[in-house]
C-alpha positions in Angstrom: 135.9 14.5 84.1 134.8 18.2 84.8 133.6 19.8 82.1 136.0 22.7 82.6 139.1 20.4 81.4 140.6 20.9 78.1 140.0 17.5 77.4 136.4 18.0 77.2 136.9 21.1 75.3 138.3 19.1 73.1 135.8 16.5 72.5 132.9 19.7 72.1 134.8 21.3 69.1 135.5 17.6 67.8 132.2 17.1 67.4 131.9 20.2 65.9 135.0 19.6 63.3 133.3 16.2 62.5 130.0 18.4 61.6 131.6 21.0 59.5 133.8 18.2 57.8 136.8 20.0 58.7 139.5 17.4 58.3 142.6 18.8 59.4 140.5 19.7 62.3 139.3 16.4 63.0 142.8 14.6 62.3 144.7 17.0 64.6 142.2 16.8 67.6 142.2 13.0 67.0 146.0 12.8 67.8 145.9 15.5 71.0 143.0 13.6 72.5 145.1 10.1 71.6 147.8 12.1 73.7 145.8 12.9 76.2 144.7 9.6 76.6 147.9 7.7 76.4 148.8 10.1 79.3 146.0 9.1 81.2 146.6 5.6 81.1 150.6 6.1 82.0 149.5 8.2 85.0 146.4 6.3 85.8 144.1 8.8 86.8 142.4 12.0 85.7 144.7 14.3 84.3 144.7 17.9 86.0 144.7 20.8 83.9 148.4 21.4 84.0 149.2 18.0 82.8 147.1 18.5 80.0 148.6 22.0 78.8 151.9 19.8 79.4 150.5 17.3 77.1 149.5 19.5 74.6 152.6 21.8 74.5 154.4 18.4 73.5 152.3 18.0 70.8 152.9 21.8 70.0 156.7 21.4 70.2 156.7 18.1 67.5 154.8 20.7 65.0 157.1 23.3 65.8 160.2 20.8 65.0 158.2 19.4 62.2 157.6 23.1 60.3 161.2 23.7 60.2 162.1 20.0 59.1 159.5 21.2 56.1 161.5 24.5 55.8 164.6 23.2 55.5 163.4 20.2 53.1 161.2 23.1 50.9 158.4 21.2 51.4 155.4 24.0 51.4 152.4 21.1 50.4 153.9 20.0 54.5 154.5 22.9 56.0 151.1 24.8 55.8 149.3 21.9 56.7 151.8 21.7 59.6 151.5 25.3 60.3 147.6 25.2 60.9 148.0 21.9 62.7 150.0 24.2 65.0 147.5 27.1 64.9 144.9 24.7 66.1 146.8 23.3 69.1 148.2 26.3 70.3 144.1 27.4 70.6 144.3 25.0 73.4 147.5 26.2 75.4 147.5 29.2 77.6 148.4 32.9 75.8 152.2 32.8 75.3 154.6 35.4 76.5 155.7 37.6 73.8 159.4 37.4 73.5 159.9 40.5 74.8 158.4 39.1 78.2 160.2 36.1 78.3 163.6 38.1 77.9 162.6 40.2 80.7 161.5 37.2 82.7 165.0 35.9 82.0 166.5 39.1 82.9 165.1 38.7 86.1 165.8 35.2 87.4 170.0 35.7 86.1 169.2 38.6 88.9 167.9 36.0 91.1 169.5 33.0 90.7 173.2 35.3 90.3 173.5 33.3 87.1 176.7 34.7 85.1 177.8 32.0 82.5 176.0 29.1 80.6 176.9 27.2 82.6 174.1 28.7 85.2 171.8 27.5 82.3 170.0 25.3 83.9 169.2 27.2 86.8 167.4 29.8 85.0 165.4 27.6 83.1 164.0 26.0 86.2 163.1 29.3 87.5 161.7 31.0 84.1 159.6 27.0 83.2 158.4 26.8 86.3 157.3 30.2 86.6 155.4 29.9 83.4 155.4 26.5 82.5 153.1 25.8 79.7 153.1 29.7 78.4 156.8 29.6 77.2 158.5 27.7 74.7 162.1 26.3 76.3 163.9 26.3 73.2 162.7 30.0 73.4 163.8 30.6 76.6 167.2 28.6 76.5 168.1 30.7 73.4 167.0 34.4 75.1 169.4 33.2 78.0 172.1 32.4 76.5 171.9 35.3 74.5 172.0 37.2 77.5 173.8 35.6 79.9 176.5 36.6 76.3 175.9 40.1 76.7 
């Protein structure tokens, strides 16, 4: 494994967390390198980088779907627990497009792809995921073209 992975980024602040006796640290790097791992074995072989950050924005997408699950259920004991868990793996992902970005990234692949209903949908989120896969969120995207593709 090459030290420039995530992975092994990883495993340096784990052993860091497990110093410091950080446990929501520890617990939540536990379960992305368990991830990570499970990937591995599936696949076989090292994981590249990208498979990683696609690994990891999985694991970003459950807390996402797990913060508003605490929302709607008014749980706030779960949902800022959830909330740093997220904070924590998104340190791991590559910076995010703004939403701003995204919308004129989506902008520009209805222009490309001559996309005029929603029924173009998935057209333009090949383009925009593939593009940026990794540095959007799709539910993000999907909503921001529908939206426009509305308009």
């Amino acid at each position: 494994m090459t030290e420039n992975t995530i992975t092994a980024a990883i495993d340096q602040d784990l052993r860091k967390a497990l110093k410091e006796r950080d446990r929501l640290r520890i617990d939540t790097l536990r379960m992305i390198k368990s991830a990570l791992k499970n990937k591995q074995i599936e696949t076989g072989d090292e994981l590249e980088r990208e498979k990683e950050i696609e690994v990891i924005s999985s694991y970003a997408r459950k807390c996402k779907e797990s913060i508003s699950e605490f929302r709607r259920g008014e749980r706030e004991d779960l949902l800022s627990r959830a909330e740093r868990e997220l904070e924590i793996v998104m340190g791991y992902l590559p910076e995010q497009l703004s939403e701003e970005e995204i919308r004129d990234e989506v902008r520009r692949a209805i222009e490309d792809t001559g996309a005029s209903s929603p029924r173009d949908l998935g057209r333009i989120m090949g383009t925009v995921m593939g593009k940026f896969k990794g540095k959007v969120d799709g539910s993000e995207v999907k909503q921001i073209a529908l939206d426009l593709l509305e308009e």
